[in-house]
C-alpha positions in Angstrom: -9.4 -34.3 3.4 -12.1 -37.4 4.2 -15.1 -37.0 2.0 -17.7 -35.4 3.3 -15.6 -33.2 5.4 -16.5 -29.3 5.4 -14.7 -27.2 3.5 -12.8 -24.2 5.2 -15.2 -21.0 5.0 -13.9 -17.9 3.0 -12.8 -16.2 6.3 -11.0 -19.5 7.6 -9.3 -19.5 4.7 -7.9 -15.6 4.8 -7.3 -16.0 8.6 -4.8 -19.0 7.3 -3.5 -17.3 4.6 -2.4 -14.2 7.3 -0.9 -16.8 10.4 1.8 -17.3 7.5 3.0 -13.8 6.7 1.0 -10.4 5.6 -0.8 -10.1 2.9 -2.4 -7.4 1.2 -6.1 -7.1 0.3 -5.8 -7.5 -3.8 -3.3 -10.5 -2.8 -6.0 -12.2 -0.8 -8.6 -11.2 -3.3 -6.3 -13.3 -6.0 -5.9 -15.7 -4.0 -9.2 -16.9 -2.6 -11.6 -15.2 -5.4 -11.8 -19.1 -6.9 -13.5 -19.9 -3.6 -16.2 -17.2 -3.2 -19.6 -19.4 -3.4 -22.1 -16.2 -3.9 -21.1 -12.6 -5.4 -19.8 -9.9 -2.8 -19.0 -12.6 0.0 -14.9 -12.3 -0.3 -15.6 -8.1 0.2 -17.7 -8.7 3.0 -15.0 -10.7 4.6 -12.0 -9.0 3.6 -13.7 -5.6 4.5 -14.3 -7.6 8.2 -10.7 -8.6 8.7 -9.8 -4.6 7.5 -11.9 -3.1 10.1 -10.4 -5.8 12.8 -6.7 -5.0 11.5 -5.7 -8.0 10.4 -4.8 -7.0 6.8 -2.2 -3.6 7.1 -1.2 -2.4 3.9 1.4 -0.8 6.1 2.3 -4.0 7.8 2.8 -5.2 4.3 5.2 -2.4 3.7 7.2 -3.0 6.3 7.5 -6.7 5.9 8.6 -6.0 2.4 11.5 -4.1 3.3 12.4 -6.1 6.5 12.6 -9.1 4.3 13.3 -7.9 0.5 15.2 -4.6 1.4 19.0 -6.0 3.2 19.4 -8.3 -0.3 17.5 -6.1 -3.3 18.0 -2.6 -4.7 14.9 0.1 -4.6 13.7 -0.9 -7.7 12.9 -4.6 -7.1 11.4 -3.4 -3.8 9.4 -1.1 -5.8 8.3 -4.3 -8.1 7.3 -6.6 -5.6 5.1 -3.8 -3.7 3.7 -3.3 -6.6 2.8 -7.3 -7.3 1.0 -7.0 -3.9 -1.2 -4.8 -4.8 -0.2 -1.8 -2.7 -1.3 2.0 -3.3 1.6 3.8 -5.4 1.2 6.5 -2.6 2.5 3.9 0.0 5.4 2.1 -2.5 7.1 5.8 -3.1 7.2 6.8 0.1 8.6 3.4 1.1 11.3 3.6 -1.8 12.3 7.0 -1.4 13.1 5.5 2.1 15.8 3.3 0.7 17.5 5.8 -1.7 20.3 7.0 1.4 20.8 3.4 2.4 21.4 1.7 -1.7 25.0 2.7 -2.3 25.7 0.4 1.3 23.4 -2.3 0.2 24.5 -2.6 -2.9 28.2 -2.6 -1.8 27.0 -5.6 0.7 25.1 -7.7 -1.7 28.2 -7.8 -3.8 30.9 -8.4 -1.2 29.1 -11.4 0.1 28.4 -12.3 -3.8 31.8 -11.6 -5.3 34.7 -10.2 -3.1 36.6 -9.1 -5.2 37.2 -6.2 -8.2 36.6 -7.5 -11.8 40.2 -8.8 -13.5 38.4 -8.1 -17.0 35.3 -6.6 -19.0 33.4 -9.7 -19.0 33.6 -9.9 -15.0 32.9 -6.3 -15.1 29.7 -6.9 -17.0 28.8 -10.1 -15.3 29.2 -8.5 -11.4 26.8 -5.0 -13.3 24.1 -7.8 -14.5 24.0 -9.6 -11.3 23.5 -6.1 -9.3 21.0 -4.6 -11.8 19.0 -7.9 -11.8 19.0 -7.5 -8.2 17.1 -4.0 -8.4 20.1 -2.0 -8.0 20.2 1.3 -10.6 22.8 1.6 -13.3 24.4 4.7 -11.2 24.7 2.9 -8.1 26.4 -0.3 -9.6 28.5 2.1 -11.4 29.9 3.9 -8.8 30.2 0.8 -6.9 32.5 -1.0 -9.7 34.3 1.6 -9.7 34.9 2.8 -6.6 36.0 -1.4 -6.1 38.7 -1.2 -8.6 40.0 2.5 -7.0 40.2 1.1 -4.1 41.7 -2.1 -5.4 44.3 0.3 -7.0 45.2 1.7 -3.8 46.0 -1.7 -2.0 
């Protein structure tokens, strides 16, 4: 930036921060709280951009599970709604939608990751880790392992 050059205002700033992807209010109020030059200014602005729709919490949601949902397990869905800041109202509602959908995704995230049933314990543990870290629950990755190997058997 040339010296002397204007700095963005607090509202420029948000508006950029939303042309990338949705945020939510507490994740802009992180965000640009280091730039707020007199008290109650970032409220003012982020309660302007509210009332104009240009922060959704709902938007938010849905972004969340468009992007996060095909890859991850409820659980770390549940996590990084709750990093943005969103009501715990909203985050349940958006979780419980995932619960019929988990036992598929989980069986996709480890086809495309492994392919095929665990020879041994270790691999056994090692494919569980890698779902669990992924957000999957215990009882999904379990049936999922086993429901492999059964099927393996059949083969």
């Amino acid at each position: 930036m040339a010296f002397g050059a204007a700095q963005p205002s607090l509202k420029g700033r948000a508006l950029r921060c939303l042309s990338g992807r949705e945020h939510s209010r507490a994740e802009l109020e992180r965000k640009l709280a280091k730039f707020e030059e007199e008290p109650g200014e970032l409220q003012r602005v982020l309660d302007e951009l509210q009332a104009k729709d240009f922060i959704s919490e709902s938007r938010v949601v849905q972004s969340v599970l468009h992007q996060k949902a095909p890859r991850m397990g409820a659980a770390r869905v549940r996590q990084e709604l709750q990093q943005k800041g969103i009501a715990p109202e909203a985050i349940s509602e958006a979780v419980a939608s995932l619960r019929d959908t988990e036992f598929a995704r989980a069986s996709e995230v480890w086809r495309r990751r492994f392919g095929a049933v665990p020879q041994d314990q270790k691999e056994h543990a090692k494919q569980a880790r890698f779902l669990m870290s992924r957000g999957f629950s215990g009882a999904v990755v379990g049936k999922l392992l086993k429901s492999g190997i059964e099927a393996d058997l059949d083969d």
